[in-house]
Each structure stands twice: as structure tokens, then as C-alpha cells.
C-alpha positions in Angstrom: 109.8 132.1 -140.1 111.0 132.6 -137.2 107.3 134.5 -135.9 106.3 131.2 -136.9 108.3 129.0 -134.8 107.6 130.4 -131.8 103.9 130.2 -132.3 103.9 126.3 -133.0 106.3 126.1 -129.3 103.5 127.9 -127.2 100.8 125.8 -126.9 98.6 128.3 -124.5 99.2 131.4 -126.6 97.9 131.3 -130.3 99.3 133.5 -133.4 96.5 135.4 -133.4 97.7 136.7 -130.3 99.9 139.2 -131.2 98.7 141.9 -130.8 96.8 141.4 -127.8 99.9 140.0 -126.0 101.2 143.7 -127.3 98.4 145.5 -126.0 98.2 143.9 -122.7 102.0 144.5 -121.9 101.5 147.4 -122.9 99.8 148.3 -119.3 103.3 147.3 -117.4 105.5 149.9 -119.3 106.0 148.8 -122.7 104.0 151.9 -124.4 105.9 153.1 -127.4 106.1 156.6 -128.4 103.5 159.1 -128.4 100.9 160.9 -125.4 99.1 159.9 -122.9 96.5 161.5 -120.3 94.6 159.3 -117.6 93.1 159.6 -113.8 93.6 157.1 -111.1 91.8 157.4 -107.8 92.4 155.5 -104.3 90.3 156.0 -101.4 90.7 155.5 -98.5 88.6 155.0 -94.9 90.7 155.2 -91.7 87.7 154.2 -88.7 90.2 152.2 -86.4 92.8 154.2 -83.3 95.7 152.3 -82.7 98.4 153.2 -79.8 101.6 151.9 -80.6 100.2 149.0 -83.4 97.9 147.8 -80.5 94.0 148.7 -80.8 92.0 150.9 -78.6 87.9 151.8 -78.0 87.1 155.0 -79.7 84.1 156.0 -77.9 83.7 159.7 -80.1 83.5 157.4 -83.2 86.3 159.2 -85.3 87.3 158.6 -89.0 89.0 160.1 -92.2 87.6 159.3 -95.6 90.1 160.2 -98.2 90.1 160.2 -101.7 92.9 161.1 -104.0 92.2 161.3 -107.8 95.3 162.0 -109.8 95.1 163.2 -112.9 98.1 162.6 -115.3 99.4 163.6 -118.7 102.9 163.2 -120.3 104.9 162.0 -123.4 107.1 159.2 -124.5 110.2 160.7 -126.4 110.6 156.8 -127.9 110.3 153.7 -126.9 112.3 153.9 -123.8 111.8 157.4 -122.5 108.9 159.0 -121.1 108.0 162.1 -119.3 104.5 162.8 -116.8 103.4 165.0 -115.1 100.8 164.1 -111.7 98.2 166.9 -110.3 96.5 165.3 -107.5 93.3 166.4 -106.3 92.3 165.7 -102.6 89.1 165.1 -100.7 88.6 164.1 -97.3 86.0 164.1 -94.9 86.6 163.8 -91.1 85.1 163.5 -87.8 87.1 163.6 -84.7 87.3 165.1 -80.5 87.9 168.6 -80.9 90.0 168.6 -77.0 87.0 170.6 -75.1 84.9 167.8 -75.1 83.3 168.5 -78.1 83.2 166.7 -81.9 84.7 168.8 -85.1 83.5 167.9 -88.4 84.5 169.0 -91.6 86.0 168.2 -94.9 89.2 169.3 -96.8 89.6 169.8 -100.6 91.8 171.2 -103.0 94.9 170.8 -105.3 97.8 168.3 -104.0 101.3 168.5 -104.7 101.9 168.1 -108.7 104.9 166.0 -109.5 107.3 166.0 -112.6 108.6 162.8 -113.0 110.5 160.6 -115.7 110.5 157.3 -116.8 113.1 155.1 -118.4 112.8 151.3 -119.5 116.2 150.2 -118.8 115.9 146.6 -119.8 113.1 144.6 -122.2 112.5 141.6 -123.8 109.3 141.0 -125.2 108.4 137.5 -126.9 105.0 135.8 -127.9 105.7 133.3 -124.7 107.6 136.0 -122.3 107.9 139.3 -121.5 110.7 141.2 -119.3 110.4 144.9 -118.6 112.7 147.0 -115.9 112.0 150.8 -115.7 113.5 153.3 -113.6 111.7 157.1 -112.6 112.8 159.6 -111.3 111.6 163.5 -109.9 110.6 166.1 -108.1 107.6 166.7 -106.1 106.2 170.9 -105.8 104.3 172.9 -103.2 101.7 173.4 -105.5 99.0 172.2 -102.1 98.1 174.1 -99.0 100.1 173.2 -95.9 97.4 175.6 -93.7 96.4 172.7 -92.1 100.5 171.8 -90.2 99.6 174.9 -88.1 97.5 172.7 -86.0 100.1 171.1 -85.2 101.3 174.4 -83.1 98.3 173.8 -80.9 97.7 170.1 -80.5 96.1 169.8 -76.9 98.1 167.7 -74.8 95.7 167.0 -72.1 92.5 166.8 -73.8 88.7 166.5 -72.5 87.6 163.1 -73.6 89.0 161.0 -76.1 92.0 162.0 -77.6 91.6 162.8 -81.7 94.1 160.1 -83.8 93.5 162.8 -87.1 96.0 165.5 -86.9 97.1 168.9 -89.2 99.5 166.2 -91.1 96.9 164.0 -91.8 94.3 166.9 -93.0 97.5 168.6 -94.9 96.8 169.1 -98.9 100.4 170.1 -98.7 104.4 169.5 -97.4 105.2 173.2 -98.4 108.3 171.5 -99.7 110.4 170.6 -102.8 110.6 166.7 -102.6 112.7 163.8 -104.6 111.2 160.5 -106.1 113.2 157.6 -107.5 111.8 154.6 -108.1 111.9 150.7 -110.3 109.6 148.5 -111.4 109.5 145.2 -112.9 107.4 143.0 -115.0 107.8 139.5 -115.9 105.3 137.0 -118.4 105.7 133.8 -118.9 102.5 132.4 -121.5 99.5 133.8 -119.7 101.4 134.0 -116.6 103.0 137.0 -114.9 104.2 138.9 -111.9 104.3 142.6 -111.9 106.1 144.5 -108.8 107.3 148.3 -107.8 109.3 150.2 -105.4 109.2 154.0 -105.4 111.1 155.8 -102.3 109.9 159.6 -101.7 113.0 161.7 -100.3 111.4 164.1 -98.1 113.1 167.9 -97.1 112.0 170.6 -94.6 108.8 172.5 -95.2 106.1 175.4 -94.2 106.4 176.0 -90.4 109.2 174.2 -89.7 107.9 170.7 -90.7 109.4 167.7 -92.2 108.1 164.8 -93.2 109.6 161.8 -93.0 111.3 159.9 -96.1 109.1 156.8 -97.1 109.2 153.8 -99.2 105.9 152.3 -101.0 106.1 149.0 -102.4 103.8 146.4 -104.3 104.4 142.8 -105.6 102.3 140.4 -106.9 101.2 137.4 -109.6 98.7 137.9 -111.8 97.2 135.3 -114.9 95.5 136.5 -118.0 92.0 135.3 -117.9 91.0 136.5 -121.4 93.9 137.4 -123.8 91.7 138.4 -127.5 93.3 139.9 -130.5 91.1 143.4 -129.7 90.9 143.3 -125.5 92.4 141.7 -122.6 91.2 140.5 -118.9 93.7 140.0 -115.8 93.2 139.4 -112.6 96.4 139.6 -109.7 96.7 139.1 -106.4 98.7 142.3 -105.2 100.7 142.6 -101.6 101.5 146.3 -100.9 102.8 148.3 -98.3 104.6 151.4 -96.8 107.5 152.5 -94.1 107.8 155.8 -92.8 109.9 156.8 -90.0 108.9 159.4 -87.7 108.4 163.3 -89.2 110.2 166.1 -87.6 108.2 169.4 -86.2 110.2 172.6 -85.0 113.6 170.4 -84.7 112.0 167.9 -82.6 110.3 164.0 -83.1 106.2 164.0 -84.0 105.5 160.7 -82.0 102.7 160.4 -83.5 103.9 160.2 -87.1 105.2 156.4 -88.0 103.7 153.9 -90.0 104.5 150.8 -90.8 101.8 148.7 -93.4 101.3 145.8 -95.5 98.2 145.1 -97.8 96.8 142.4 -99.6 94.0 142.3 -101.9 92.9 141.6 -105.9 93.2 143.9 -108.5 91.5 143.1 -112.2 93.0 144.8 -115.1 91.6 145.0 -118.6 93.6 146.5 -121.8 91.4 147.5 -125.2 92.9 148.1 -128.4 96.2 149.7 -128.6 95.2 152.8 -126.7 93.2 151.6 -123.5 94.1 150.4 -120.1 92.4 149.7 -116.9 92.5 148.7 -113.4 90.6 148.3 -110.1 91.7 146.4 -107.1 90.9 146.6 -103.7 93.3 146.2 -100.3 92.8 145.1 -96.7 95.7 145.7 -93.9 97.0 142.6 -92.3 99.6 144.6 -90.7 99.6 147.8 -89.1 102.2 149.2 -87.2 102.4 152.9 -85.9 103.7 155.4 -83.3 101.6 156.7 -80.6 98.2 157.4 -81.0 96.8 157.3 -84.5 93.3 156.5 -87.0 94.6 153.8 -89.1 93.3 152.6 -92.3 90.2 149.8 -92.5 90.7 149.4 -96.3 91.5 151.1 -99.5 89.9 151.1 -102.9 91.7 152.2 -105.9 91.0 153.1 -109.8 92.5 154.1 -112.6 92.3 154.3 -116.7 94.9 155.4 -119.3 94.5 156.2 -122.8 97.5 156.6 -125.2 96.7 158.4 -128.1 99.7 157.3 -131.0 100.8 153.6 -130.8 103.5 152.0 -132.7 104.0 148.2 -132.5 106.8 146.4 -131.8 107.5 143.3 -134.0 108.3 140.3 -132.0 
């Protein structure tokens, strides 16, 4: 009676709509129990040398392309608990002055550093015409990645011939070579075919391979979103997402790496699309309009990311 009710009060959402109201939360952390396994991808072209936030010719042409696919698998314990675990694998490509008056190209693969992490919904409600989730995560970050490329940073030229390069050691790294913290929130909210999904996750950085340390830094995203096609078997969203990132300055053999702070917000749309009870998808797509940094540095252009995620046992919830 009561499944009843609400369905006659929400005029936009139907009571056929169940189950794909349940299968499209599902995407914002309402996943049950069971595994899951999925990849997500962001690449990333930095073409533009900033001094100081301020931009400045770059006459050798110099860029990074970087691509990070992660690759993901964990387990929720119940309803509220989950564990994953994240193996990133990294390519970049760069071009950039080599301090003799020269150009070095070259590219940069390998394994990342794989994170443990877990996640807990702390808070849910979860009608036909709203939706409230609040998770928390929490975990540690390895040294699974080579740090081979901070040595550069032991013979950065300081007076170069030509153009100074804006890609460093730390921005070629696969690696910290240290033993990192991650906690983190996240929130979503649905009101009919309305919603707003946002995240915080703060990386708590310690002292790595050759007496480097990154700084800590806080990534963020927030943004509405509407449900363009909510079906009993499949659902379409589309969101307009504003992102961005602080880090402070990193430390190198006990003194300041000038050339090391960031400061960046994003904004850009991102579609989503959940199928069944198992599938969900994203891809959006982010343009700076602010960039701050320190010193001399190749900042990003734009950034394009990816990902999919398949659980493999569902149970549903009754509303």
C-alpha cells in the first residue's frame, strides 16, 4: 500500500520505475552486496607553460600526453561496506628542451601506485521520488611504481640553453616511492529525475625515494545532473560537473620544489548510462578555467575521462 502511495504522489516518475530508479542509484554508491571489477581511464594533454598562473610563448613546442587507466576490483561485505583495490597503469608521451639546446622525446609506461581502500555508506535514504547517500573511504596508497624518474630532479639545469622545459622527473614519475593515506566523502542527492552528485577525497602524502615528498592534495568535484531516460531495463544522465585540485608545494632533499604547486578548477559534461542491475557507465570531458601554479610549469589544455563497472551479484532493496 504504501509502494502504492508514493507512486500516485510522483507525477514525473512512474511505478514501473523501480527498478530502474534502483539501478541508476546504483552508480552513486548504493550497490548492495556482492563483486565488482571495472577500468576507468582519464587522459590528459598538458601543451600550455605557465610562470606563476600567468602564460608564456613556448617556442620548443613542449607537451605531456598522459593517460591513466585504472583498473579496479573489490567486494561489498553488505550493503554498507565495501572493500577495492586500484592498479593504475600509466602512459605518457612527452616532448620537451633537453638544457643543451636540444629537444628530448620519449614516453613513459608502466605500473602506478596500487591502492587499498575502503568504503562505508554512512547515511541512505532511498525512495521512488528521492534518494540520499553519504559514504566515507578510507586507505593506503603503495610503492608498487617506479620513482626512477625523481632522480632528474638531482640534475635539473638551472641555467639552461633555450627555453626552459615546464615537464620535470615529478611529472614523468610512475611512482612516490612512498606509503601514502587517503580519506575521503561523497554525497548524492535525487530528487524525481533530478540530482546532484559531489566528492572530496584528500591524499596525505609522506617522504619518499631520494629524499622526495610530495605535497598533500585535495581533489574535489560537484555537480547537477537530470535523468534524460530513466527505463525499467537502462538509464541515461547527463551532469554538468565542476572539479578541481590544491596542492601545496612538494619538498626535495629538505628544501621547497618551486616548481611544484597547483591550484585548478574544471568544468565540463559528463553522460552516464546504467544497464540492468549489473552495468554502469560514464564519460565526460573537462576544460580549466582556472589555473594557478608555482614557477615555471606545462599545464593542462583539457582532460578526457572513461570508465565502466560491472557488479556481478545484485540484491534489491525494497523501497
Amino acid at each position: 500500500m504504501t509502494l502504492a502511495v508514493i507512486a500516485a504522489g510522483a507525477s514525473s516518475v512512474s511505478a514501473c520505475d523501480l527498478c530502474a530508479i534502483y539501478s541508476a542509484t546504483q552508480a552513486h554508491g548504493d550497490v548492495g552486496r556482492g563483486p565488482f571489477a571495472g577500468v576507468a581511464n582519464q587522459y590528459t594533454r598538458f601543451g600550455t607553460v605557465q610562470v606563476d598562473g600567468h602564460r608564456v610563448s613556448d617556442p620548443s613546442g613542449q607537451y605531456l600526453d598522459s593517460s591513466i587507466a585504472q583498473v579496479f576490483a573489490g567486494y561489498n561485505l553488505n550493503e554498507r561496506v565495501g572493500l577495492q583495490i586500484t592498479i593504475p597503469l600509466i602512459y605518457r608521451s612527452f616532448k620537451r628542451p633537453d638544457g643543451a639546446g636540444g629537444m628530448d622525446r620519449g614516453t613513459e609506461s608502466g605500473l602506478g601506485d596500487v591502492a587499498l581502500l575502503a568504503n562505508v555508506l554512512a547515511y541512505r535514504v532511498n525512495h521512488m521520488d528521492r534518494t540520499l547517500n553519504l559514504s566515507f573511504i578510507g586507505g593506503i596508497k603503495f610503492p608498487t611504481g617506479s620513482s626512477d624518474r625523481i632522480k632528474e630532479e638531482f640534475n635539473e639545469v638551472e641555467d639552461p640553453v633555450g627555453p626552459p622545459s615546464g615537464i620535470h622527473g615529478h611529472d614523468l614519475t610512475l611512482g612516490s616511492g612512498s606509503f601514502d593515506g587517503i580519506v575521503g566523502s561523497a554525497v548524492y542527492g535525487r530528487w524525481r529525475r533530478t540530482f546532484v552528485a559531489a566528492n572530496v577525497q584528500y591524499a596525505i602524502r609522506s617522504k619518499g625515494d631520494f629524499d622526495y615528498r610530495f605535497a598533500d592534495d585535495l581533489t574535489w568535484s560537484v555537480g547537477p545532473g537530470q535523468y534524460l531516460v530513466l527505463q525499467d531495463e537502462y538509464s541515461v544522465t547527463f551532469q554538468l560537473v565542476c572539479s578541481g585540485e590544491y596542492k601545496s608545494k612538494d619538498r626535495f632533499g629538505g628544501a621547497t620544489a618551486e616548481d611544484t604547486g597547483m591550484t585548478a578548477v574544471y568544468l565540463g559534461p559528463q553522460l552516464g548510462l546504467t544497464w540492468s542491475e549489473h552495468l554502469s557507465a560514464y564519460l565526460g570531458a573537462d576544460l580549466p578555467v582556472m589555473l594557478e601554479n608555482t614557477s615555471l610549469q606545462t599545464v593542462p589544455d583539457f582532460r578526457v575521462r572513461a570508465g565502466v563497472t560491472w557488479h556481478f551479484e545484485k540484491e534489491k532493496e525494497k523501497f
